[in-house]
Backbone as XML, in Angstrom:
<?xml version="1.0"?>
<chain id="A" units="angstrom">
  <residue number="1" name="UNK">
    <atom name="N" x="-8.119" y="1.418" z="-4.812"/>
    <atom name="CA" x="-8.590" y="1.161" z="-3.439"/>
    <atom name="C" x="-7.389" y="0.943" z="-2.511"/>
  </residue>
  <residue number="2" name="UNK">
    <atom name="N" x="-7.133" y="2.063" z="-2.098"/>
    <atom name="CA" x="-5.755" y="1.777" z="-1.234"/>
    <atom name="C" x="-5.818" y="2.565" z="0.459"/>
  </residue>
  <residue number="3" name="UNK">
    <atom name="N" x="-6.661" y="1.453" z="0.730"/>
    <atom name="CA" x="-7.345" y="2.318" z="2.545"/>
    <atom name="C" x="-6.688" y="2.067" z="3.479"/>
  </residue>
  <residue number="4" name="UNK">
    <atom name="N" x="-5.711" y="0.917" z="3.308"/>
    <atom name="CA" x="-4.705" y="0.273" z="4.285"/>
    <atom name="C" x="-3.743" y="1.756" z="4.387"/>
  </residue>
  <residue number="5" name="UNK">
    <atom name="N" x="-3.287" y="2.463" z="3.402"/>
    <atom name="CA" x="-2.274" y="3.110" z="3.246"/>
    <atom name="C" x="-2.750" y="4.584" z="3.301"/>
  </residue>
  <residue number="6" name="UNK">
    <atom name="N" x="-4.095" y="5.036" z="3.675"/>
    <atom name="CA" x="-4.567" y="5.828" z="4.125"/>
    <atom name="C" x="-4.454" y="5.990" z="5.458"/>
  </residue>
  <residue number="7" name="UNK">
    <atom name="N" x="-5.210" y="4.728" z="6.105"/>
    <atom name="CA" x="-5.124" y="4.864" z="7.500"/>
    <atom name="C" x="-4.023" y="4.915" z="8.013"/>
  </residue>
  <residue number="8" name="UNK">
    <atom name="N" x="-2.615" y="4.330" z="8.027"/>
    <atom name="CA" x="-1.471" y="4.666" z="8.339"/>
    <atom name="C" x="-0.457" y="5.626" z="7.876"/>
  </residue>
  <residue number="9" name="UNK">
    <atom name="N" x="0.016" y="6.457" z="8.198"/>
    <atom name="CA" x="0.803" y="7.675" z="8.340"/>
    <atom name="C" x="1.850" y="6.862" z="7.503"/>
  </residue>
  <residue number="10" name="UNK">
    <atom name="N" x="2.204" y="8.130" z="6.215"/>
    <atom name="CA" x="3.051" y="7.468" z="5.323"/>
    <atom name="C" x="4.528" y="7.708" z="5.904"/>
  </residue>
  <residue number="11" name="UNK">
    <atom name="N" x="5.551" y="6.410" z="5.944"/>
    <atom name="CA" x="6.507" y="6.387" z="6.430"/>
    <atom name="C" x="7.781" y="7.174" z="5.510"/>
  </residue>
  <residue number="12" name="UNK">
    <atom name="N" x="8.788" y="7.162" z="6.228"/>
    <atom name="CA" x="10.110" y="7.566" z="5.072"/>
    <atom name="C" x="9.843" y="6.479" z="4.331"/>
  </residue>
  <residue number="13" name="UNK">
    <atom name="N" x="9.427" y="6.404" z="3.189"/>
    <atom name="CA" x="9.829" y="5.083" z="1.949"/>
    <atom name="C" x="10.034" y="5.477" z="0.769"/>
  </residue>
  <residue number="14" name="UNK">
    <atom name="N" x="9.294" y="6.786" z="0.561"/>
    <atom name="CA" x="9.141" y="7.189" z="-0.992"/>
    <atom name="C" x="8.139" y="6.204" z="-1.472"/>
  </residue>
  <residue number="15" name="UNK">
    <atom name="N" x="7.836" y="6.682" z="-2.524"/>
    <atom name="CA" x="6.826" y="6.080" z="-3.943"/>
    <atom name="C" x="7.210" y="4.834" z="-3.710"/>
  </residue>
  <residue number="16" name="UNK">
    <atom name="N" x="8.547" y="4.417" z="-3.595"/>
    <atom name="CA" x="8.143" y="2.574" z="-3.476"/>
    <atom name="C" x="7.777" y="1.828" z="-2.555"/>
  </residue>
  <residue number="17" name="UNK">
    <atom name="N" x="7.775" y="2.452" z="-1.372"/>
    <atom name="CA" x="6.750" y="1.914" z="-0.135"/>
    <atom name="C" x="5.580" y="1.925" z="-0.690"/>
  </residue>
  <residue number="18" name="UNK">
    <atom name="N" x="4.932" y="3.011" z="-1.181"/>
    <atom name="CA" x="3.577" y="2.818" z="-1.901"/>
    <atom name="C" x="3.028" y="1.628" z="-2.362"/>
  </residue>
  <residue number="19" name="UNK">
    <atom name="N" x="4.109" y="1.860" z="-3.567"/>
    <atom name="CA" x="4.071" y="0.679" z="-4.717"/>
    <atom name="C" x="4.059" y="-0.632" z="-4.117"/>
  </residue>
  <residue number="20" name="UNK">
    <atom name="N" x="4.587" y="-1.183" z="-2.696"/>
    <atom name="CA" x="4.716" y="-2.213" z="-2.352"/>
    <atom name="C" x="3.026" y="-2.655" z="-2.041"/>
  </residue>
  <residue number="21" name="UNK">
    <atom name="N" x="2.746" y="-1.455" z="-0.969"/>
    <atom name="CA" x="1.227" y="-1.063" z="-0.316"/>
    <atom name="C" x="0.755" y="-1.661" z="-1.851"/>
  </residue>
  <residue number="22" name="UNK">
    <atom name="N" x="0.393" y="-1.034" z="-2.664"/>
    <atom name="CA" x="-0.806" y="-1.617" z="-3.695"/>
    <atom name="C" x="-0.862" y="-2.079" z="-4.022"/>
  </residue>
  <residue number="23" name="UNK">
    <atom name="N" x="0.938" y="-3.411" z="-4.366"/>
    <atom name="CA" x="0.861" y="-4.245" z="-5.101"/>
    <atom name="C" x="0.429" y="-5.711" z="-3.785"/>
  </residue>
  <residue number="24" name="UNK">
    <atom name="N" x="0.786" y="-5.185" z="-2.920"/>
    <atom name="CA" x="0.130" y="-6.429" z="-1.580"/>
    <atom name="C" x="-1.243" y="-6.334" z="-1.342"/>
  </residue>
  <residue number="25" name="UNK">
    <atom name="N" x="-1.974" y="-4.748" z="-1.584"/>
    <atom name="CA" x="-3.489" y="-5.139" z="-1.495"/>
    <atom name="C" x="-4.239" y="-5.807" z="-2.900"/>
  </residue>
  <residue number="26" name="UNK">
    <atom name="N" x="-3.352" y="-5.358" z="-3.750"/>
    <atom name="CA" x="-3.763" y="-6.152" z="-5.156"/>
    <atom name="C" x="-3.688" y="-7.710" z="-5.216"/>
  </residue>
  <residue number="27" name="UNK">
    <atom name="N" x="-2.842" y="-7.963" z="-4.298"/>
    <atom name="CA" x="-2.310" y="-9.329" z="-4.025"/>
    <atom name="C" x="-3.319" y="-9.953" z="-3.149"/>
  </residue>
  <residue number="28" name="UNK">
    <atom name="N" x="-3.595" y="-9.631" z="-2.267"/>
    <atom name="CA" x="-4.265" y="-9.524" z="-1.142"/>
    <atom name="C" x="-6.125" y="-9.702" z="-1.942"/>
  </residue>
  <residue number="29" name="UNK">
    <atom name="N" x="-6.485" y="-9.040" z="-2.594"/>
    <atom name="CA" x="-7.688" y="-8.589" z="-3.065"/>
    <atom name="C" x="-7.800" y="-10.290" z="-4.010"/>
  </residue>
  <residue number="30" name="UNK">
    <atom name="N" x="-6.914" y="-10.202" z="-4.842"/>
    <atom name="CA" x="-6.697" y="-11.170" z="-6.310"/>
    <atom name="C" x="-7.850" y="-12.433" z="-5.320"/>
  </residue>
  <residue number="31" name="UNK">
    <atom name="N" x="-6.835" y="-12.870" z="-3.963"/>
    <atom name="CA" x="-6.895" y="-13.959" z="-3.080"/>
    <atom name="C" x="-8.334" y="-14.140" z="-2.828"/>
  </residue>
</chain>
């Protein structure tokens, strides 16, 4: 479930901008 990072236009980050994105909505979700 990663809709935050849908709706916004993926930046220069590479795969670990991602990885940040899912591990903060995972974080985010846990809460």
């Amino acid at each position: 479930m990663s809709t935050t990072s849908d709706s916004r236009p993926r930046q220069a980050g590479g795969p670990f901008h991602h990885w940040l994105i899912e591990r903060l909505a995972g974080l985010a979700g846990a809460l």
